[in-house]
C-alpha positions, 0 to 999 in steps of 0.5 A: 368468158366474159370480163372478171372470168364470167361465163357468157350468161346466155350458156347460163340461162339454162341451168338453174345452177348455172344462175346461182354460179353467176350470182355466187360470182356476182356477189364475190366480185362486187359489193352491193349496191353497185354500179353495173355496166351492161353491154350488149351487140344486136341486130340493128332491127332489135335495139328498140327492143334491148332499150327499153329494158334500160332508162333512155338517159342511161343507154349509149349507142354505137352503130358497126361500120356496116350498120348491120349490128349495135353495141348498146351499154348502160351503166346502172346501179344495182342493189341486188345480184338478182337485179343484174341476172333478171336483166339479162334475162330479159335481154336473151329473149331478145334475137340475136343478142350478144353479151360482151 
């Protein structure tokens, strides 16, 4: 489980009711529009690709000790559930991701 008792969206993504759970969860826990924290750990040889689904001014680093893996979170303003879920998306097509 994840922060507010979400699933890991990654167990999500393969069930189309699985995605309407989420969003069902998204939408009792915040009032849209919203501001929405992502935050993410990669492999380092990924994290260009995890940034460029976010605007560059809005994504925060933070590098592990061994440099091995990056944590990247951006804080942005979402007007919809749908928003946030087709991120999400996207960023598990990205190998190796985590979401925290």
């Amino acid at each position: 489980m994840t922060a507010f008792g979400f699933p890991h969206f990654r167990i999500m993504t393969r069930d189309s009711r699985n995605i309407e759970n989420f969003k069902t969860q998204l939408e009792n826990h915040y009032d849209f529009p919203t501001e929405y924290l992502f935050k993410f750990i990669v492999p380092h040889e990924q994290v260009e690709k995890l940034k460029s689904l976010f605007p560059p001014e809005k994504v925060s680093i933070k590098r592990s000790r061994t440099g091995k893996y990056v944590g990247v979170s951006c804080k942005l303003n979402m007007e919809t559930s749908g928003q946030i879920i087709d991120i999400y998306k996207e960023a598990y097509l990205i190998k190796g991701i985590i979401s925290l």
